[in-house]
N, CA, C and O atoms as a GROMACS GRO file, in nm:
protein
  292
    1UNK      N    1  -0.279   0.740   0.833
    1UNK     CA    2  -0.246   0.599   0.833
    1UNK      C    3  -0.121   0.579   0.918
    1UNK      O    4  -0.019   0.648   0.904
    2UNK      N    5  -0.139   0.465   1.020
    2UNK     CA    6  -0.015   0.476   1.073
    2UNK      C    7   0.110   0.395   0.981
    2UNK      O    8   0.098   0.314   0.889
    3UNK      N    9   0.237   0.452   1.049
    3UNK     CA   10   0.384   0.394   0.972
    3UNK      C   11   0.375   0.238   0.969
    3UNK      O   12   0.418   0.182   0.868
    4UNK      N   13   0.337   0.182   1.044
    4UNK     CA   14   0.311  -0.018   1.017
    4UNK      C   15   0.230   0.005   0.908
    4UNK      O   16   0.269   0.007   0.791
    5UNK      N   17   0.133   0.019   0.942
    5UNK     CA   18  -0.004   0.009   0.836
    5UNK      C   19   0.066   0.024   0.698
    5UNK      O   20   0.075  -0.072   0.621
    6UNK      N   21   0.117   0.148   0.669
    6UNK     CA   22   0.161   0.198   0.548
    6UNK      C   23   0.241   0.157   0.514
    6UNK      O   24   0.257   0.184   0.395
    7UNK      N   25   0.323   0.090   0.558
    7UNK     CA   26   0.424  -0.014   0.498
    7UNK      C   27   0.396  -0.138   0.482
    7UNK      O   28   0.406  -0.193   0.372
    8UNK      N   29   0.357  -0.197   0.588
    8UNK     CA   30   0.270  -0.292   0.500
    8UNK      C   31   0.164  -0.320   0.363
    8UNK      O   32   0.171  -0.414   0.284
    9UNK      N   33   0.056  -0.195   0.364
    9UNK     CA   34   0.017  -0.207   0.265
    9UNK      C   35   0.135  -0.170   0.121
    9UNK      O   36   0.113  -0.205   0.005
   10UNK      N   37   0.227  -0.112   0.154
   10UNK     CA   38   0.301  -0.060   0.015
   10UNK      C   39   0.406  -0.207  -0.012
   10UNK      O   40   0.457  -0.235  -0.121
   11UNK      N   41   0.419  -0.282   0.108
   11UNK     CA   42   0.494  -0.443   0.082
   11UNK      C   43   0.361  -0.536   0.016
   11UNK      O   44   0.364  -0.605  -0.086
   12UNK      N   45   0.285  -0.521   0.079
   12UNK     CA   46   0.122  -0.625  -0.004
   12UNK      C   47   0.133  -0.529  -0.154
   12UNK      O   48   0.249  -0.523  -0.196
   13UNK      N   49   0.053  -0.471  -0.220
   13UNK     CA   50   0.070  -0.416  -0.304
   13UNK      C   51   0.179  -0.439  -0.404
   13UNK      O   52   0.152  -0.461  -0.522
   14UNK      N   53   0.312  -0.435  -0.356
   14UNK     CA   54   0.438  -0.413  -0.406
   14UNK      C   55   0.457  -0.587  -0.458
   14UNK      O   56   0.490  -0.626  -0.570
   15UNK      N   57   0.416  -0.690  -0.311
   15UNK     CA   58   0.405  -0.813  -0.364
   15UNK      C   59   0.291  -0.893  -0.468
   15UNK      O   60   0.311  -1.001  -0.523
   16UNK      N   61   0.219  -0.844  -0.475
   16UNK     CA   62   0.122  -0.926  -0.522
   16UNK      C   63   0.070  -0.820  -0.670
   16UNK      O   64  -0.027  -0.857  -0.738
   17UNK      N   65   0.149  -0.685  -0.708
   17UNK     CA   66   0.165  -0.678  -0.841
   17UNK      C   67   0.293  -0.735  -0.890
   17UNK      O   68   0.308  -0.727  -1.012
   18UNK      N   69   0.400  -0.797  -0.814
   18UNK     CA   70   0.519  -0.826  -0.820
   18UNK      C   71   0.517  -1.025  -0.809
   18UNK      O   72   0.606  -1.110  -0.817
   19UNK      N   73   0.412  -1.029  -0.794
   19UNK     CA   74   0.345  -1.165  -0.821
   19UNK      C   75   0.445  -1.254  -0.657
   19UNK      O   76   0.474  -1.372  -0.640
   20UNK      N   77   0.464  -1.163  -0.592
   20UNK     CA   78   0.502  -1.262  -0.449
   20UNK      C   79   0.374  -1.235  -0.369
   20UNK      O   80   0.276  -1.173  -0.412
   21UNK      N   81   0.389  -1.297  -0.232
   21UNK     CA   82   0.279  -1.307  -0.203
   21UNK      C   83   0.313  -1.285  -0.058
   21UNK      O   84   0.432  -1.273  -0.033
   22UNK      N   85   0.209  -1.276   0.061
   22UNK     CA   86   0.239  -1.214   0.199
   22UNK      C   87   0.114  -1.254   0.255
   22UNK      O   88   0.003  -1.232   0.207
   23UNK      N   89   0.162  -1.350   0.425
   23UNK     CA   90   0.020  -1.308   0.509
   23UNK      C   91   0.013  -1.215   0.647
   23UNK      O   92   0.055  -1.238   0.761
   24UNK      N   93  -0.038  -1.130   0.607
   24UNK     CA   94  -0.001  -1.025   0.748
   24UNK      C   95  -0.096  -1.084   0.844
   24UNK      O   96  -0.173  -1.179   0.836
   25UNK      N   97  -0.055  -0.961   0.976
   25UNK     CA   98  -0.157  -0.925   1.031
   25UNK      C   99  -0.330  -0.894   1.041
   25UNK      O  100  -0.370  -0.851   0.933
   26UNK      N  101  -0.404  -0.902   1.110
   26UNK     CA  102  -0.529  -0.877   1.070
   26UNK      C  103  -0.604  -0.735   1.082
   26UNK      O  104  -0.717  -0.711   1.124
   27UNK      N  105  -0.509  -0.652   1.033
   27UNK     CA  106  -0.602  -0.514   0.984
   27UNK      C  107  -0.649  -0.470   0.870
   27UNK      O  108  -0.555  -0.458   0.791
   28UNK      N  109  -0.814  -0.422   0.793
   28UNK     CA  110  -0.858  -0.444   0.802
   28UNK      C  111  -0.817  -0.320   0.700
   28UNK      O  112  -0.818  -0.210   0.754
   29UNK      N  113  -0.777  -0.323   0.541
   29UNK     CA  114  -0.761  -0.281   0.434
   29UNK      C  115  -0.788  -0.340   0.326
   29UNK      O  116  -0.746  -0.450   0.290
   30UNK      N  117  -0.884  -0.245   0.249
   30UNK     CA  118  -0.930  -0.222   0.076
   30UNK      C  119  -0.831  -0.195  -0.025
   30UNK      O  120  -0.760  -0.094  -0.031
   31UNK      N  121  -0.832  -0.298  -0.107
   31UNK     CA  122  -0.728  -0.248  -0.221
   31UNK      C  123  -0.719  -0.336  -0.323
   31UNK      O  124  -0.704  -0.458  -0.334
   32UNK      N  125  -0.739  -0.198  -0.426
   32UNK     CA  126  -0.774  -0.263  -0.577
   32UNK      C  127  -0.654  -0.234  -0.653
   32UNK      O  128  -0.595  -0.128  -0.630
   33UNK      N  129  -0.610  -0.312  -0.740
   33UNK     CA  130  -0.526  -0.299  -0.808
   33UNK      C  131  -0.499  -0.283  -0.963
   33UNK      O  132  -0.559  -0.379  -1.011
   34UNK      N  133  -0.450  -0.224  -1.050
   34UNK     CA  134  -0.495  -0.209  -1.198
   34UNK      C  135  -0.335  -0.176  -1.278
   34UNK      O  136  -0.263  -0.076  -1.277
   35UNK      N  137  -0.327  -0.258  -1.319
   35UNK     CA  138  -0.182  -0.260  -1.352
   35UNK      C  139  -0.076  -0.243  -1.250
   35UNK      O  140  -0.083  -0.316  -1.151
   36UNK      N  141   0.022  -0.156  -1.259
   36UNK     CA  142   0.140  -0.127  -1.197
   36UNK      C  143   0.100  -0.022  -1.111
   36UNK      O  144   0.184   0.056  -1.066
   37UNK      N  145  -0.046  -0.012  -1.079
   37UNK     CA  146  -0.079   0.116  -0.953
   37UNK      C  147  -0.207   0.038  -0.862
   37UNK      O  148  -0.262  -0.069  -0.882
   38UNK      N  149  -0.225   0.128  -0.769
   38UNK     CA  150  -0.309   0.059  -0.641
   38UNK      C  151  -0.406   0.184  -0.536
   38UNK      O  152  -0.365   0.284  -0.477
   39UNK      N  153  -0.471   0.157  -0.541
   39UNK     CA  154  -0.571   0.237  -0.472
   39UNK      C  155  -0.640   0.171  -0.310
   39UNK      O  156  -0.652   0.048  -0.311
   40UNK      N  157  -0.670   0.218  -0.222
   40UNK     CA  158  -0.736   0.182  -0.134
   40UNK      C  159  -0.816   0.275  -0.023
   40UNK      O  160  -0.862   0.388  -0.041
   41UNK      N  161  -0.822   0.174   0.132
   41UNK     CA  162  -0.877   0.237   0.228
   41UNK      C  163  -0.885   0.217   0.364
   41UNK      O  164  -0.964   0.135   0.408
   42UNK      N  165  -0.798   0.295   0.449
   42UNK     CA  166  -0.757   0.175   0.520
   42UNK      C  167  -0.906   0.204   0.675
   42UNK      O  168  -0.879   0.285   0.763
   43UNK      N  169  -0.999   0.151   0.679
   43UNK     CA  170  -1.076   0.110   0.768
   43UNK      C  171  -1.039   0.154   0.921
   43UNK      O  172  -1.094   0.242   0.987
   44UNK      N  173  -0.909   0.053   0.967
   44UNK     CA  174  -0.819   0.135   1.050
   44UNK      C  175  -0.863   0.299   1.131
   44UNK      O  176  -0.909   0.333   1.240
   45UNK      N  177  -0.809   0.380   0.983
   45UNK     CA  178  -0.835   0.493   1.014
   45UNK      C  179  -0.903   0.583   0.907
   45UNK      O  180  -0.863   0.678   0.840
   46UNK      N  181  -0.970   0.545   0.912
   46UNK     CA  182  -1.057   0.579   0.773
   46UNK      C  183  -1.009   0.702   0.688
   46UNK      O  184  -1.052   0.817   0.678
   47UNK      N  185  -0.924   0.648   0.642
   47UNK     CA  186  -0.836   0.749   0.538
   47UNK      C  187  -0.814   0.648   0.367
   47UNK      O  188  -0.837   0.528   0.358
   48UNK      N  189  -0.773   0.725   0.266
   48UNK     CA  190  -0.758   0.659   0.151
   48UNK      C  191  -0.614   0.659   0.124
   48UNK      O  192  -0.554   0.751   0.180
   49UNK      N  193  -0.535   0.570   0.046
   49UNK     CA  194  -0.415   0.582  -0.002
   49UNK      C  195  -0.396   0.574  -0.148
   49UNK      O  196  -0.508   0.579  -0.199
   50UNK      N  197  -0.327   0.566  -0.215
   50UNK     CA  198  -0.283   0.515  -0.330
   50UNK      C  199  -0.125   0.527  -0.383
   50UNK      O  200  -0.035   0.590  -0.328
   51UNK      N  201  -0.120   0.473  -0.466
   51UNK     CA  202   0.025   0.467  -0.514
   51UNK      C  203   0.046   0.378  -0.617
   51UNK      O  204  -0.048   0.317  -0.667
   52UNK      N  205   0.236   0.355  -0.677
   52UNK     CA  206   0.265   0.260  -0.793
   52UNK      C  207   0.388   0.206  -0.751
   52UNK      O  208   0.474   0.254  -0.678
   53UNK      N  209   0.380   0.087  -0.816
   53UNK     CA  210   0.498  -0.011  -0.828
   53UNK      C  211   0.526  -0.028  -0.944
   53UNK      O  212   0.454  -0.057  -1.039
   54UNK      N  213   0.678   0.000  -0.933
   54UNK     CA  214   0.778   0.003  -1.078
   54UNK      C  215   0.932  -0.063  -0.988
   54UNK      O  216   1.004  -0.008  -0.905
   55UNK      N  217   0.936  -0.214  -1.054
   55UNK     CA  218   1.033  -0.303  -1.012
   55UNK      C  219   1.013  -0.321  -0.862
   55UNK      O  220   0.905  -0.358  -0.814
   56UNK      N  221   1.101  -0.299  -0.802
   56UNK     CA  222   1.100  -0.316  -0.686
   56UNK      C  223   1.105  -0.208  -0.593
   56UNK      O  224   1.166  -0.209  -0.486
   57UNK      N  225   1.018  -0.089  -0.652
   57UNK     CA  226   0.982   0.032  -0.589
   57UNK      C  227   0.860   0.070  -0.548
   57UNK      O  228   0.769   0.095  -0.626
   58UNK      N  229   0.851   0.078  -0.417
   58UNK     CA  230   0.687   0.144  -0.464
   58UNK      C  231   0.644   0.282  -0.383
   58UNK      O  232   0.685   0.310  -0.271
   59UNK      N  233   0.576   0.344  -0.442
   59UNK     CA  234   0.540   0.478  -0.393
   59UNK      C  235   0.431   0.533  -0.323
   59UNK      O  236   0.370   0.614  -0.393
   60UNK      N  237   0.378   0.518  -0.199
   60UNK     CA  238   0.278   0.537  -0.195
   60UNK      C  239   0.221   0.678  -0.116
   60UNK      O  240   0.276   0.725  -0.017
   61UNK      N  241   0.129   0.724  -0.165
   61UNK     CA  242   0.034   0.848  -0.073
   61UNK      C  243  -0.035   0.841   0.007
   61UNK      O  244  -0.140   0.781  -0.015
   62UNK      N  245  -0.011   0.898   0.137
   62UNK     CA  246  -0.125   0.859   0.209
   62UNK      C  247  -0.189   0.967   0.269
   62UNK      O  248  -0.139   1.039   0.355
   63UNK      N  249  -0.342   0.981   0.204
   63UNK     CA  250  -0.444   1.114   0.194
   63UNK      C  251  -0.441   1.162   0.364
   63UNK      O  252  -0.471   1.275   0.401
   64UNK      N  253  -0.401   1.054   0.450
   64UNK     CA  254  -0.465   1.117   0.596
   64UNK      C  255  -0.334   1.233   0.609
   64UNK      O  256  -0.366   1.352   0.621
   65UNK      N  257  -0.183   1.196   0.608
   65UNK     CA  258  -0.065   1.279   0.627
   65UNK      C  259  -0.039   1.372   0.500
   65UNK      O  260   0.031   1.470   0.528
   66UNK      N  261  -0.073   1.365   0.384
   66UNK     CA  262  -0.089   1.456   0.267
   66UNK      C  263   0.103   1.397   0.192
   66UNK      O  264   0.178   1.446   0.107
   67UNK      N  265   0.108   1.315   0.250
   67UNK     CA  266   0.253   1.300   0.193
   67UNK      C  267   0.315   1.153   0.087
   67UNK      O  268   0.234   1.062   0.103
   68UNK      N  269   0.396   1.124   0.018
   68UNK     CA  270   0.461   1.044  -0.010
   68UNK      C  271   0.548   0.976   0.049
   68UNK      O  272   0.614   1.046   0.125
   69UNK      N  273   0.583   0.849   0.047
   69UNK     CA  274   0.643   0.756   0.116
   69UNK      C  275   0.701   0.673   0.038
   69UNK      O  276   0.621   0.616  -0.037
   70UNK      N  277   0.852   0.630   0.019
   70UNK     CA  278   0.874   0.536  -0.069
   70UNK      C  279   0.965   0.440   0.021
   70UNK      O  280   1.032   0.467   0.121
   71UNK      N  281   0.941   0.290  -0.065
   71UNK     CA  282   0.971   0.200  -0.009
   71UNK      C  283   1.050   0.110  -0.098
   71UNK      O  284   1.079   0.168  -0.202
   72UNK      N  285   1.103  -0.034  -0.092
   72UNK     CA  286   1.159  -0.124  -0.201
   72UNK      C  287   1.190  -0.238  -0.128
   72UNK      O  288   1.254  -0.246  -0.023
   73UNK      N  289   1.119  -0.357  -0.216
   73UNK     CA  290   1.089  -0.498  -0.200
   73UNK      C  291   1.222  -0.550  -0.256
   73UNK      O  292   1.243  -0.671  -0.262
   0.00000   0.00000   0.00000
C-alpha cells in the first residue's frame, strides 16, 4: 500500500470511528468497521490492511509491507 493511501485510510477510519468525517480523493478502498478496529482492501494495490483506533490513535497494518504504522488525529 502506498504511504498516501495508508494514511489516508488510517485518517478515514480514525475519523469516522471517531465520529468526524472526511472527503478524499478518489481511490478506490474497502472498509468495514466493528467497534474500535477496521479491516479492509485496498483495490489500488490489491493488498489487505487492518488496524485500531483508541482516542486519537490509530494503528494500522499493512499486509503488502508486513509492517505497522502509527498515526494520530
Amino acid at each position: 500500500m502506498k504511504a498516501n493511501v495508508r494514511a489516508c485510510v488510517a485518517y478515514v477510519a480514525g475519523s469516522l470511528i471517531s465520529g468526524k468525517s472526511h472527503y478524499g480523493n478518489s481511490h478506490h478502498v474497502s472498509l468495514t468497521i466493528q467497534g474500535n478496529t477496521f479491516t479492509g482492501y485496498d483495490h489500488g494495490n490489491s493488498q489487505h490492511f487492518s488496524g485500531t483506533v483508541n482516542a486519537g490513535s490509530i494503528s494500522l497494518y499493512d499486509y503488502e509491507t508486513g509492517s505497522h504504522f502509527n498515526y494520530s488525529v
